[in-house]
N, CA, C and O atoms as a GROMACS GRO file, in nm:
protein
  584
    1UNK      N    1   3.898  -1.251   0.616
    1UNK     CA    2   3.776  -1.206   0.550
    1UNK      C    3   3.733  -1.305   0.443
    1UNK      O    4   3.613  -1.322   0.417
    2UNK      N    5   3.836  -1.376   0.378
    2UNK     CA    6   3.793  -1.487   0.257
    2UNK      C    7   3.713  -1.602   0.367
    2UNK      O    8   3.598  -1.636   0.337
    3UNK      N    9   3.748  -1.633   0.434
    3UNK     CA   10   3.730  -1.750   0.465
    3UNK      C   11   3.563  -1.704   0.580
    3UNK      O   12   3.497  -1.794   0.631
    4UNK      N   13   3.528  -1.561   0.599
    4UNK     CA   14   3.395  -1.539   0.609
    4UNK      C   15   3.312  -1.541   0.533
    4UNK      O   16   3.201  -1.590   0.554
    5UNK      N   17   3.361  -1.471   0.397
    5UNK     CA   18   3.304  -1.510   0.300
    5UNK      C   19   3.230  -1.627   0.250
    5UNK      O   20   3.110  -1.624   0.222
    6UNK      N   21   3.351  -1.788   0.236
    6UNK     CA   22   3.330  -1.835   0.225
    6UNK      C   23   3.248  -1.895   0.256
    6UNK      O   24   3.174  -1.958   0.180
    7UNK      N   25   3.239  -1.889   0.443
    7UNK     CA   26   3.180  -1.950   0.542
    7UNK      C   27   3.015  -1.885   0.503
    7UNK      O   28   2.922  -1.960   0.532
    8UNK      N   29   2.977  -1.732   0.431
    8UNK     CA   30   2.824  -1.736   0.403
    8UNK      C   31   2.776  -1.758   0.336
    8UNK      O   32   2.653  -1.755   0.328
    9UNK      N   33   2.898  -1.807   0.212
    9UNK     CA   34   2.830  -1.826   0.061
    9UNK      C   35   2.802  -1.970   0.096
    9UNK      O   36   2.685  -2.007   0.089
   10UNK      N   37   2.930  -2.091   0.148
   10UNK     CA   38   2.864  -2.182   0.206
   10UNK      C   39   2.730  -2.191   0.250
   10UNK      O   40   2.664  -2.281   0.197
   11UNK      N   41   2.681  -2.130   0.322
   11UNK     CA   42   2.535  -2.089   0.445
   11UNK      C   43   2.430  -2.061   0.374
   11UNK      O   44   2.321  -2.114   0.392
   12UNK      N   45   2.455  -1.970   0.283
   12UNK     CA   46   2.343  -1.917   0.151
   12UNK      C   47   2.341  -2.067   0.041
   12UNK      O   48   2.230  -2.070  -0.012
   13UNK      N   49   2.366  -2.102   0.027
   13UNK     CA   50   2.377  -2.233  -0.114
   13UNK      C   51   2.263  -2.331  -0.057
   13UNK      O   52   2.195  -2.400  -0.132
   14UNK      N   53   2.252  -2.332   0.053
   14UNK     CA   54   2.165  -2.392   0.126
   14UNK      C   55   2.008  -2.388   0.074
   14UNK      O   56   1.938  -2.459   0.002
   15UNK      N   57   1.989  -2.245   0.161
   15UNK     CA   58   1.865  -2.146   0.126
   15UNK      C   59   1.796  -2.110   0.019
   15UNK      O   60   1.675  -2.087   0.020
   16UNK      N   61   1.898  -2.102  -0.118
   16UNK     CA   62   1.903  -2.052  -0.252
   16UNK      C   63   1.861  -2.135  -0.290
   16UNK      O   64   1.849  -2.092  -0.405
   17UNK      N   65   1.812  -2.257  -0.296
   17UNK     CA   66   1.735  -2.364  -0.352
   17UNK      C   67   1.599  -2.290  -0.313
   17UNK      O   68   1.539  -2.256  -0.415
   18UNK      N   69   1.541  -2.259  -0.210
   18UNK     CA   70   1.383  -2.271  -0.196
   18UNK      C   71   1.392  -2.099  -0.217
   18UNK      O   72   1.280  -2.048  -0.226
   19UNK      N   73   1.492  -2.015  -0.224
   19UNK     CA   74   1.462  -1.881  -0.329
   19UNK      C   75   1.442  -1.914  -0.460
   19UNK      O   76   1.356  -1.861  -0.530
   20UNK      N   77   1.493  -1.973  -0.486
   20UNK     CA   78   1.453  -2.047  -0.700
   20UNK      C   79   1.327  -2.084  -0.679
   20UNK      O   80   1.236  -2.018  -0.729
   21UNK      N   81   1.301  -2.197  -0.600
   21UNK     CA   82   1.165  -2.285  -0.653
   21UNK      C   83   1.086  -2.161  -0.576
   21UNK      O   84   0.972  -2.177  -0.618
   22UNK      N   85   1.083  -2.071  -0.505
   22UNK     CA   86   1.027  -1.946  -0.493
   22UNK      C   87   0.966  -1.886  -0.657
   22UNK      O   88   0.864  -1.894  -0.725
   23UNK      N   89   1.081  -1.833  -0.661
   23UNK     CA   90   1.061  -1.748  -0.790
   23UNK      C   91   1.004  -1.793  -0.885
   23UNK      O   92   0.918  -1.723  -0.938
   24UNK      N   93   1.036  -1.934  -0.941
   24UNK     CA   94   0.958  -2.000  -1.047
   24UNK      C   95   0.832  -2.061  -0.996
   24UNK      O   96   0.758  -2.126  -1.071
   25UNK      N   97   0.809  -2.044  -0.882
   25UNK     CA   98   0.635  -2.061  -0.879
   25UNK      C   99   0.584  -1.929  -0.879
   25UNK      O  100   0.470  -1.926  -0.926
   26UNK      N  101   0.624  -1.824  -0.845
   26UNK     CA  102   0.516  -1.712  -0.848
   26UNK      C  103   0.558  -1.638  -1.011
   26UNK      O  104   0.484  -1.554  -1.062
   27UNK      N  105   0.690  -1.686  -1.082
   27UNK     CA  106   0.685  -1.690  -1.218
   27UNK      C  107   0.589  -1.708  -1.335
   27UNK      O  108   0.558  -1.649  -1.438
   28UNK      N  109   0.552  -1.840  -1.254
   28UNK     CA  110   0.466  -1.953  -1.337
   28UNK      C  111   0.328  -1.871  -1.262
   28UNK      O  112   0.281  -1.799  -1.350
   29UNK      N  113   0.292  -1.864  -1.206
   29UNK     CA  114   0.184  -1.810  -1.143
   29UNK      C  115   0.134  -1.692  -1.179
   29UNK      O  116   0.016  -1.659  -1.174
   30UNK      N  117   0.245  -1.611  -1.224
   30UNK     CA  118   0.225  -1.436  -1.317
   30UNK      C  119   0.205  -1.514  -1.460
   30UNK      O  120   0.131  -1.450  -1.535
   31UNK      N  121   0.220  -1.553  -1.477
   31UNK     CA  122   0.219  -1.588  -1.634
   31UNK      C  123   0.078  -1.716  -1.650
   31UNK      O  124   0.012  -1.709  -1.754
   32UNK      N  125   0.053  -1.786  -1.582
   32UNK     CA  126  -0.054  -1.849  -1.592
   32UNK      C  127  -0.188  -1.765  -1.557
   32UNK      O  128  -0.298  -1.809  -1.592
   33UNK      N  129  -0.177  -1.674  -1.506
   33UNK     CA  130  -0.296  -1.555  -1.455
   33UNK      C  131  -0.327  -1.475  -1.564
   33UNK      O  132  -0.437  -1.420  -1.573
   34UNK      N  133  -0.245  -1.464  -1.643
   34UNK     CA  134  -0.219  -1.373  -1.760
   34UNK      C  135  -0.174  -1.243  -1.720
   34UNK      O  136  -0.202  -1.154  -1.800
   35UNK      N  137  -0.104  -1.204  -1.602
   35UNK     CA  138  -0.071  -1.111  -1.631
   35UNK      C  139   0.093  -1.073  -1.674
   35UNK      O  140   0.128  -0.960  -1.706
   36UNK      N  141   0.144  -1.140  -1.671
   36UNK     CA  142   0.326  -1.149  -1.778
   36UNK      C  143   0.395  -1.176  -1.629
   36UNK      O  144   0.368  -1.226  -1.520
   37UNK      N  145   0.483  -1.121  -1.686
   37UNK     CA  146   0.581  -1.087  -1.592
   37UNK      C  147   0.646  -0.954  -1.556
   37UNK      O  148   0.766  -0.932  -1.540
   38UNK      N  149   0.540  -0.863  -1.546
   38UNK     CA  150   0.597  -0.747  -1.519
   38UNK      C  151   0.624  -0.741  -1.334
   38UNK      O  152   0.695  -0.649  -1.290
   39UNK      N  153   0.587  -0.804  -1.273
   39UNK     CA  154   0.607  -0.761  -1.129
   39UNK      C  155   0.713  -0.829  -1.074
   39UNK      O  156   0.763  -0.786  -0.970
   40UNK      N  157   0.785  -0.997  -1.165
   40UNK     CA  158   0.818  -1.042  -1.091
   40UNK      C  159   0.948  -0.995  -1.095
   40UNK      O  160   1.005  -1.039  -0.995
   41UNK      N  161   1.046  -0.904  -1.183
   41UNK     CA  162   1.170  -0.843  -1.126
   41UNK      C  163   1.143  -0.762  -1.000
   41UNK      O  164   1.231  -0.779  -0.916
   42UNK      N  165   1.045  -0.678  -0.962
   42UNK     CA  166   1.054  -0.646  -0.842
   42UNK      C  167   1.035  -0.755  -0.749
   42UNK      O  168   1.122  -0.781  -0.666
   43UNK      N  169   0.944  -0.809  -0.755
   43UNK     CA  170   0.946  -0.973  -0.681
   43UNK      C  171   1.035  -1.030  -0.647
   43UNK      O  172   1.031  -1.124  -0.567
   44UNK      N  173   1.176  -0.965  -0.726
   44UNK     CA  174   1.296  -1.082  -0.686
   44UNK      C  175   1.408  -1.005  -0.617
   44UNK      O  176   1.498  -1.059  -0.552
   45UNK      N  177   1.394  -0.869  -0.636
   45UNK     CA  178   1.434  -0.783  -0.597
   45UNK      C  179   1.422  -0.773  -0.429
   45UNK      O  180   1.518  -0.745  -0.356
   46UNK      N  181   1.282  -0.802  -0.380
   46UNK     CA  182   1.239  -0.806  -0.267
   46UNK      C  183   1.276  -0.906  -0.176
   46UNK      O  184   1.315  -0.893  -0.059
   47UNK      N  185   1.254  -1.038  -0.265
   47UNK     CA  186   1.302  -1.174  -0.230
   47UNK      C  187   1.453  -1.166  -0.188
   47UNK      O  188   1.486  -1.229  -0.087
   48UNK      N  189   1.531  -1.105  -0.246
   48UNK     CA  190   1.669  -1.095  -0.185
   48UNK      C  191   1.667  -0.987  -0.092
   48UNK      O  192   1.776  -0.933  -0.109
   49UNK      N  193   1.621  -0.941  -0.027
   49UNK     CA  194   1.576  -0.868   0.110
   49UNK      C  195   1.611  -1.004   0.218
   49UNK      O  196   1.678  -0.976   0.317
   50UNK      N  197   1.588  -1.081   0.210
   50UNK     CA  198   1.575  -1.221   0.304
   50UNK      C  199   1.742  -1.220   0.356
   50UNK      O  200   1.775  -1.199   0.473
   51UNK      N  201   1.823  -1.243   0.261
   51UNK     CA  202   1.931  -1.283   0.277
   51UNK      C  203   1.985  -1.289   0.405
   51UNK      O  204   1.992  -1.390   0.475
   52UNK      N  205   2.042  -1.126   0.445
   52UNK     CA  206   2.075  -1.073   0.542
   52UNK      C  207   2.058  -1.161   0.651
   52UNK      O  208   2.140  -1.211   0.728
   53UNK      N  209   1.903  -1.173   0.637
   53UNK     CA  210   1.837  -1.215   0.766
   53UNK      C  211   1.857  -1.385   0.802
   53UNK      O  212   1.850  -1.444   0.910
   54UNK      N  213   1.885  -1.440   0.651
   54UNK     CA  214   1.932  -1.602   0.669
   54UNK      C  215   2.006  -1.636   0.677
   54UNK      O  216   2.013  -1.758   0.686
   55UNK      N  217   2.180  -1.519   0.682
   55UNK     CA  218   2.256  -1.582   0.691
   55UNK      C  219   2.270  -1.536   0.837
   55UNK      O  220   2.361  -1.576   0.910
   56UNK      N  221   2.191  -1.462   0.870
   56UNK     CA  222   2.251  -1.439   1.028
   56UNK      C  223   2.113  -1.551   1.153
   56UNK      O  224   2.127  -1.589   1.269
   57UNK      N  225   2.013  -1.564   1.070
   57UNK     CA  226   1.987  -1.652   1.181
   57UNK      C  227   2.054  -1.786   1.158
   57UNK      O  228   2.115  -1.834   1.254
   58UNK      N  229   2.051  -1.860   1.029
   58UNK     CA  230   2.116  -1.989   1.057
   58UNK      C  231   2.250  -1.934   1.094
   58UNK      O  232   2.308  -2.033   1.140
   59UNK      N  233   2.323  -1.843   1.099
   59UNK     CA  234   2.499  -1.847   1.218
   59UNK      C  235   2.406  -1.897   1.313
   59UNK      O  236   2.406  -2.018   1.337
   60UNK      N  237   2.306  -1.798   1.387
   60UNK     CA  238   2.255  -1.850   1.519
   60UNK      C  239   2.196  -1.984   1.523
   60UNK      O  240   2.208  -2.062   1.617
   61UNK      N  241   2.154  -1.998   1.452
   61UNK     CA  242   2.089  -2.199   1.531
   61UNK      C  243   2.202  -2.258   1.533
   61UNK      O  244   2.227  -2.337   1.624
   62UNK      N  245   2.308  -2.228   1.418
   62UNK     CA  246   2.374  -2.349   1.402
   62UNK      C  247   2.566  -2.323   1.536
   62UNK      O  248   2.661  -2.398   1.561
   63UNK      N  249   2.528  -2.172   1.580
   63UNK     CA  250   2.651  -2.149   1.688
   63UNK      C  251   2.756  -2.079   1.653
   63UNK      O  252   2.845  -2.021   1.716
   64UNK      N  253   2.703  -2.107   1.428
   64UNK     CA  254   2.874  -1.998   1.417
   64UNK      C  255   2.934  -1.834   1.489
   64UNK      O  256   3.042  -1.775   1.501
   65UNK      N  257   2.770  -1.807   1.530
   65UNK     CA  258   2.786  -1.650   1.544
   65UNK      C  259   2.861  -1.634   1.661
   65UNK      O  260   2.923  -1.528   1.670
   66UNK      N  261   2.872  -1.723   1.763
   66UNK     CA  262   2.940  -1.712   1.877
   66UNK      C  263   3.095  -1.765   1.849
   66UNK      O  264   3.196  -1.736   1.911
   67UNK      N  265   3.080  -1.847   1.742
   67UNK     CA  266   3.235  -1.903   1.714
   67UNK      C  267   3.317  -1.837   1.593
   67UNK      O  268   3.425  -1.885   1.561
   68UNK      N  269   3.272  -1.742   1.534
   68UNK     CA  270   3.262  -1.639   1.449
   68UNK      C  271   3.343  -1.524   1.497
   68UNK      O  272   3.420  -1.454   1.432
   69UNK      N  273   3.301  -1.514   1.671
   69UNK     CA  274   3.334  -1.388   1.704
   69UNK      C  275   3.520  -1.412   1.838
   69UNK      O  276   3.591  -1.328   1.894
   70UNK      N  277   3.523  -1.564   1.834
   70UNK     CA  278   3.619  -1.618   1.898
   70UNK      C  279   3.752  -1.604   1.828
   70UNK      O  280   3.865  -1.585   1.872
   71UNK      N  281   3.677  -1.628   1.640
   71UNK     CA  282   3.827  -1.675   1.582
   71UNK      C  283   3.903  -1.523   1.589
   71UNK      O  284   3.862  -1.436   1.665
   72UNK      N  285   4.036  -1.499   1.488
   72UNK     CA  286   4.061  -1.369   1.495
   72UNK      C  287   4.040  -1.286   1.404
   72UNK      O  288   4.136  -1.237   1.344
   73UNK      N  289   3.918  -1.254   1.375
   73UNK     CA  290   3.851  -1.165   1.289
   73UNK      C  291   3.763  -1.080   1.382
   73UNK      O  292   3.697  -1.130   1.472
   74UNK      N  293   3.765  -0.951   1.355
   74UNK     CA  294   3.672  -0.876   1.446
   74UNK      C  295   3.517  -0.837   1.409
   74UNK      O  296   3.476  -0.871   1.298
   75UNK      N  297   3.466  -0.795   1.461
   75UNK     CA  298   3.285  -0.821   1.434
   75UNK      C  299   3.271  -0.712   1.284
   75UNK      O  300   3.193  -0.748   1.196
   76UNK      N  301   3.301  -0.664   1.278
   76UNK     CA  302   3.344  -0.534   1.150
   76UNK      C  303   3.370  -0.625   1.058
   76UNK      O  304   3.307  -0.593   0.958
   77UNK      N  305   3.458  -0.767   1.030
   77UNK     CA  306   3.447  -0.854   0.924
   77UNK      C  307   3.353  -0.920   0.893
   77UNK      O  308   3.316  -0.954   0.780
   78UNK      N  309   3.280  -0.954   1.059
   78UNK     CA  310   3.185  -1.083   1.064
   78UNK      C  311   3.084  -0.979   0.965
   78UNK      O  312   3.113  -0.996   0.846
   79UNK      N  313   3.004  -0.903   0.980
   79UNK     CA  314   2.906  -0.794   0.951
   79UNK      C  315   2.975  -0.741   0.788
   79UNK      O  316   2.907  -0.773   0.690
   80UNK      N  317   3.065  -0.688   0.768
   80UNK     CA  318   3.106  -0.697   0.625
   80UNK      C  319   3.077  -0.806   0.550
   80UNK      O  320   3.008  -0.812   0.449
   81UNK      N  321   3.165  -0.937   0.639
   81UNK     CA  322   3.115  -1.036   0.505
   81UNK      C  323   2.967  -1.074   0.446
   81UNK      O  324   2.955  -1.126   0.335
   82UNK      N  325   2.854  -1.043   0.530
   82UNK     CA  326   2.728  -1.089   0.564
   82UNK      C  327   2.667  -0.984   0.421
   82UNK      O  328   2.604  -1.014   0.320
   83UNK      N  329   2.726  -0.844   0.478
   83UNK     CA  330   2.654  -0.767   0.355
   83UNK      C  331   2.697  -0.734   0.219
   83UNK      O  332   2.642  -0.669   0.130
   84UNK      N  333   2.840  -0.813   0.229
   84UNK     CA  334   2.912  -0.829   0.061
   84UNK      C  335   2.825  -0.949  -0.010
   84UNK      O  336   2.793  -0.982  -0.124
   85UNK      N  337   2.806  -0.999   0.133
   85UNK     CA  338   2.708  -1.165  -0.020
   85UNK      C  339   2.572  -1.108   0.000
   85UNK      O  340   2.506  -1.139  -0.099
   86UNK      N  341   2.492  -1.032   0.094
   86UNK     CA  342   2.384  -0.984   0.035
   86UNK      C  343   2.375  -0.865  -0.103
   86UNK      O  344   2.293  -0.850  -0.194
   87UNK      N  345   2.462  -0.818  -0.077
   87UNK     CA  346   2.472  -0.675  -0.158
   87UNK      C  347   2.521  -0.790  -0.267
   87UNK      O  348   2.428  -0.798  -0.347
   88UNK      N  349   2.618  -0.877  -0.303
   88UNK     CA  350   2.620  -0.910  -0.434
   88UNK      C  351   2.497  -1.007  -0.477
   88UNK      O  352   2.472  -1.040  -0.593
   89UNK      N  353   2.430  -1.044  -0.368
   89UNK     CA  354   2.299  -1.163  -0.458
   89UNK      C  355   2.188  -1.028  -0.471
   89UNK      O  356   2.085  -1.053  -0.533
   90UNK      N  357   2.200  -0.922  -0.429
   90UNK     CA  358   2.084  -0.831  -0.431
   90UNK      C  359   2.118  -0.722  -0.603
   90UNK      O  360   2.028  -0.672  -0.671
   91UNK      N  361   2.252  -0.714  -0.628
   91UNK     CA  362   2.294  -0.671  -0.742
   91UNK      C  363   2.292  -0.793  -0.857
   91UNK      O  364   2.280  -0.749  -0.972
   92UNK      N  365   2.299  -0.889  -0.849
   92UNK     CA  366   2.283  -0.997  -0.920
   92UNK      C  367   2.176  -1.008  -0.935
   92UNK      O  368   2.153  -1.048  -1.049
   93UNK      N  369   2.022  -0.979  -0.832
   93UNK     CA  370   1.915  -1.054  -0.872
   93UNK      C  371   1.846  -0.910  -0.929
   93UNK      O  372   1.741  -0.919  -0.994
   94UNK      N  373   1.904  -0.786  -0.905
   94UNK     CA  374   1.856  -0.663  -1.031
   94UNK      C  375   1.904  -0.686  -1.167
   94UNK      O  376   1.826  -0.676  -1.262
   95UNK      N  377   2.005  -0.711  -1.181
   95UNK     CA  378   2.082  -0.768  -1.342
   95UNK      C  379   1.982  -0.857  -1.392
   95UNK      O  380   1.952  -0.854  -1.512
   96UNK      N  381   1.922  -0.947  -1.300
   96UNK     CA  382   1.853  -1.082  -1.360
   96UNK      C  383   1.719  -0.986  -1.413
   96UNK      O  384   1.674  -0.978  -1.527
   97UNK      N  385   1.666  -0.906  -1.271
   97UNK     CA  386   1.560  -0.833  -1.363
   97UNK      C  387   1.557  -0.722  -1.469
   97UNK      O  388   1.454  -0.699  -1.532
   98UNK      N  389   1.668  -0.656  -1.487
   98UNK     CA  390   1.681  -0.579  -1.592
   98UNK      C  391   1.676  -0.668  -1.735
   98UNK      O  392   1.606  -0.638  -1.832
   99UNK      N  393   1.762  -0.776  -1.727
   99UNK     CA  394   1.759  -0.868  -1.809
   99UNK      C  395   1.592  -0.932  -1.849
   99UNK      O  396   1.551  -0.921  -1.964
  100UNK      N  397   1.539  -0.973  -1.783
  100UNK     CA  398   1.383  -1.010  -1.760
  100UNK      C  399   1.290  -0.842  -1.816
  100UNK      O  400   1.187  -0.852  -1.882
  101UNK      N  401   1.328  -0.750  -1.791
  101UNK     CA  402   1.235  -0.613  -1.865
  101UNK      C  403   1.281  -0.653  -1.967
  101UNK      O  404   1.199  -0.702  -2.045
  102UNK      N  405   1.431  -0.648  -2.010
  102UNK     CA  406   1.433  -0.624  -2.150
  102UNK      C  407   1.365  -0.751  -2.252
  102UNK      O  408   1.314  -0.730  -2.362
  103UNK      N  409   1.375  -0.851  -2.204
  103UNK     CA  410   1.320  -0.938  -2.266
  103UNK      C  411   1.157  -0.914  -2.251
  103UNK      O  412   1.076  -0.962  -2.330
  104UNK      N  413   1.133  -0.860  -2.177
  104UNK     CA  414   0.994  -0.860  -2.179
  104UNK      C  415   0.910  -0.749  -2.306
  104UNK      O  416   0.798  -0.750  -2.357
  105UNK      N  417   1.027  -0.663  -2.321
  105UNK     CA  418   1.072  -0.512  -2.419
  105UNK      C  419   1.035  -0.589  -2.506
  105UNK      O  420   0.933  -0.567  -2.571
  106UNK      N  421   1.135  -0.727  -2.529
  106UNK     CA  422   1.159  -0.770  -2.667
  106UNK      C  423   1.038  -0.850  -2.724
  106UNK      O  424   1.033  -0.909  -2.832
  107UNK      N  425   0.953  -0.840  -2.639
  107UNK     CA  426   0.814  -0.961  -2.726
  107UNK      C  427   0.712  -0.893  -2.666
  107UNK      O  428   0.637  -0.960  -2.595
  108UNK      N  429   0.688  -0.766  -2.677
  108UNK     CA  430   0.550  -0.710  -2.707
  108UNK      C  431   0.536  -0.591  -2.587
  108UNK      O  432   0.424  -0.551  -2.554
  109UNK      N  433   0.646  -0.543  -2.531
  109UNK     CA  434   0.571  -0.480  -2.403
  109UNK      C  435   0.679  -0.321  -2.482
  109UNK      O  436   0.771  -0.297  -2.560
  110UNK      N  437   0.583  -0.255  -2.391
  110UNK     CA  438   0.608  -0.114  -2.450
  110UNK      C  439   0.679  -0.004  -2.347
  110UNK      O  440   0.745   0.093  -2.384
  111UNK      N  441   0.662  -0.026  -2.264
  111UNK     CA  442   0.697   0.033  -2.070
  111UNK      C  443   0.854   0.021  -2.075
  111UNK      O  444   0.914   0.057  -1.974
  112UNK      N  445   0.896  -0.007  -2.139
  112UNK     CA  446   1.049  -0.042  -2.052
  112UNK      C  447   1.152   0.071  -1.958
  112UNK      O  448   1.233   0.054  -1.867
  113UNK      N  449   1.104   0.186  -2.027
  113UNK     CA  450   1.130   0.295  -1.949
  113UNK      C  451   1.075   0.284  -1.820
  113UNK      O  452   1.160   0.279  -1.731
  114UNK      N  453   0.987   0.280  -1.793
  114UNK     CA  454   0.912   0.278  -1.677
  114UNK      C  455   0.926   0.174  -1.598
  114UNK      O  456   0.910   0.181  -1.476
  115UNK      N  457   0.963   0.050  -1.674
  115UNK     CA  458   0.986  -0.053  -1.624
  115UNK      C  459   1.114  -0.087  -1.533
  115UNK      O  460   1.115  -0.170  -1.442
  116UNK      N  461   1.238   0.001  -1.580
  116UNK     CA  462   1.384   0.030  -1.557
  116UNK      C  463   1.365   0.103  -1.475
  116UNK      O  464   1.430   0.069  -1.377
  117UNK      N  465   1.297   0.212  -1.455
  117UNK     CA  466   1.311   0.308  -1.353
  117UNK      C  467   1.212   0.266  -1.207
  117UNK      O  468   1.195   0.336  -1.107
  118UNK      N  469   1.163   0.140  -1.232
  118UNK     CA  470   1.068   0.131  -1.123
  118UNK      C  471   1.124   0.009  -1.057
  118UNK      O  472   1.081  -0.019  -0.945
  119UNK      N  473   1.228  -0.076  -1.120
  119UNK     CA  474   1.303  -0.175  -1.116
  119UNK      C  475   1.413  -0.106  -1.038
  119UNK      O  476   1.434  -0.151  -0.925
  120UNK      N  477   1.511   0.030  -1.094
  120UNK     CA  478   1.589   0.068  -0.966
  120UNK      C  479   1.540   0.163  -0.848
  120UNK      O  480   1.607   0.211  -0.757
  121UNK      N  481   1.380   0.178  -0.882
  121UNK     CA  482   1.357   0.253  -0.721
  121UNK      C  483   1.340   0.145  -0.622
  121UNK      O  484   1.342   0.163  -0.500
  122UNK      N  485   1.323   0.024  -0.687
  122UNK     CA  486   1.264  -0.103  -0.574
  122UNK      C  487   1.432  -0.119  -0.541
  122UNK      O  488   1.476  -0.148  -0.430
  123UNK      N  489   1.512  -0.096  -0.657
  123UNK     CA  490   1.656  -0.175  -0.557
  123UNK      C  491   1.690  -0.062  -0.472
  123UNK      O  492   1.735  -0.089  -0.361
  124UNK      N  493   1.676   0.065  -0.508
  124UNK     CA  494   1.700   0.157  -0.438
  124UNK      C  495   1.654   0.121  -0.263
  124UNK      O  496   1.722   0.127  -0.161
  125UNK      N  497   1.538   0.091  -0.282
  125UNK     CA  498   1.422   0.048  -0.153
  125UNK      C  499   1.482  -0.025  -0.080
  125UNK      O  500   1.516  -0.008   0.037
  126UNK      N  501   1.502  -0.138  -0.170
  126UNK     CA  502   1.573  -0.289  -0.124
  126UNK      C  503   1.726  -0.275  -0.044
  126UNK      O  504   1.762  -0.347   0.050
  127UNK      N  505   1.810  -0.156  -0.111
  127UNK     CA  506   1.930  -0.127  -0.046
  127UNK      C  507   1.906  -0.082   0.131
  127UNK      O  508   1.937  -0.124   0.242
  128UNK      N  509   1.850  -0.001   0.086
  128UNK     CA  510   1.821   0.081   0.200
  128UNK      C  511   1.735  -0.011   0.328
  128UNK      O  512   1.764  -0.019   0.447
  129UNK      N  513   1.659  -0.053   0.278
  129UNK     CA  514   1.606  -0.207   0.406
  129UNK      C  515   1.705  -0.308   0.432
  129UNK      O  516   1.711  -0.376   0.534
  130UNK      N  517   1.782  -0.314   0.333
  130UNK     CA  518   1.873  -0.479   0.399
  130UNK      C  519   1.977  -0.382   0.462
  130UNK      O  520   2.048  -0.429   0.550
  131UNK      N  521   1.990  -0.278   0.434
  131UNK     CA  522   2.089  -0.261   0.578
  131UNK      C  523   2.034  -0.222   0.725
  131UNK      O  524   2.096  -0.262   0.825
  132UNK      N  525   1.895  -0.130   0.739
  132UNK     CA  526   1.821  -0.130   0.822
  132UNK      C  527   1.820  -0.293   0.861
  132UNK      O  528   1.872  -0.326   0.968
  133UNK      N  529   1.787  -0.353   0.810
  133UNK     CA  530   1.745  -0.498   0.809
  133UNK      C  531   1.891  -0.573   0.916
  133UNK      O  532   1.878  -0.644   1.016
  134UNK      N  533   2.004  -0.531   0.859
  134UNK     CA  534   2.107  -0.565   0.928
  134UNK      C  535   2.151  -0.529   1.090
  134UNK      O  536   2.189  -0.590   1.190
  135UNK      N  537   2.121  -0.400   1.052
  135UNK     CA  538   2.110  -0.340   1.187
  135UNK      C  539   2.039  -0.342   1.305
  135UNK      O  540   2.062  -0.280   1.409
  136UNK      N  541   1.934  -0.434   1.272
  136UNK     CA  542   1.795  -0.439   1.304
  136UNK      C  543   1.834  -0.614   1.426
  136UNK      O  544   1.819  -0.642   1.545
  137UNK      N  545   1.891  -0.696   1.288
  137UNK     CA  546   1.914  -0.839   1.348
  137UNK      C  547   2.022  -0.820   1.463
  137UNK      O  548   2.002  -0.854   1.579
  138UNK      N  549   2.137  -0.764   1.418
  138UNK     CA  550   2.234  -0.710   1.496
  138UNK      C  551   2.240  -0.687   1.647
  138UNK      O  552   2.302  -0.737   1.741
  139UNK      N  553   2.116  -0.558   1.628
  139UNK     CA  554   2.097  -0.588   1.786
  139UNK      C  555   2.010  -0.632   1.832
  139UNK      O  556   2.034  -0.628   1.952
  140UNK      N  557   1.886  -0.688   1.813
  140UNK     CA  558   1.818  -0.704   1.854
  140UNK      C  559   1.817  -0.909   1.869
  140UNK      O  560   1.770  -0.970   1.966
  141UNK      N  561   1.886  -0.978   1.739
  141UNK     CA  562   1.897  -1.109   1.739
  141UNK      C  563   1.798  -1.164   1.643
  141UNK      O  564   1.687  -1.118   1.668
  142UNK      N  565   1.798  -1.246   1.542
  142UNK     CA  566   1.747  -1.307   1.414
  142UNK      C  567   1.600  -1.310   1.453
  142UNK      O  568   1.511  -1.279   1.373
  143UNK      N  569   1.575  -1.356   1.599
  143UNK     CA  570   1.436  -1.369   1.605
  143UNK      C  571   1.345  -1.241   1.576
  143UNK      O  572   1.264  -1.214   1.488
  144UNK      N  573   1.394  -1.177   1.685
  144UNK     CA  574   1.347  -1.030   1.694
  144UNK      C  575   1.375  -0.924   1.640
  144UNK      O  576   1.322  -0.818   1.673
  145UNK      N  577   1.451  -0.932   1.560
  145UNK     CA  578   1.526  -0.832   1.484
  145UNK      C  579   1.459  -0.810   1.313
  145UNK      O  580   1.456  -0.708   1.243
  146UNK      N  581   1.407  -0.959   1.284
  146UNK     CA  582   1.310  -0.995   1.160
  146UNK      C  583   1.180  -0.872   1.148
  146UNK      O  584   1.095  -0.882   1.059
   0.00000   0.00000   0.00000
């Protein structure tokens, strides 16, 4: 199981470059519009919705998924490991936005209640699609399964 792990956090490090320069353009883009940054914790929230889906199509272009299922790990690991690194970049990138309300709390905004509670109905949302989402690629295959 470590060494699946490894094998998606490898796979994700990739991708996670053009999720950043993602985020900091539509960052810069909420904030140059004038309207702050209230949307973009859900924004990022959503953005890690992707994951799932990138680490299982690049297995497929690149063949691991077939060589994945040879070594001796059974498909119950392959599929665990996939949704331990989504589920932890999807809990990581709510921390980032709770962190981002409160700062937003801290220089002039008044919502934060509202802001917290609308921040975990989107992860709430977000949970509940990336595993649909999983299930989805699973059987159907990265193309069609998207």
């Amino acid at each position: 199981m470590k060494a699946m792990l490894y094998a998606d956090w490898m796979n994700l490090r990739r991708s996670m470059k053009a999720m950043v320069i993602a985020a900091v353009v539509i960052a810069l883009a909420s904030i140059v519009s004038g309207n702050g940054l209230s949307f973009v914790p859900a924004m990022l929230c959503m953005l890690s919705l992707m994951v799932p889906a990138t680490l299982m199509s690049s297995d497929y272009a690149y063949g691991w998924d077939k060589l994945s299922l040879s070594l001796p790990v059974s498909r119950r690991d392959v599929v665990s490991s996939k949704f331990a690194i989504s589920l932890l970049v999807n809990l990581t990138v709510a921390a980032l936005g709770m962190i981002c309300i409160a700062g937003m709390n801290a220089f002039g905004g008044d919502a934060m209640a509202e802001d917290m509670m609308g921040m975990l109905a989107c992860e709430a949302v977000g949970l509940t699609l990336m595993g649909i989402e999983i299930v989805l690629v699973l059987r159907f295959g990265p193309e069609r399964g998207r």
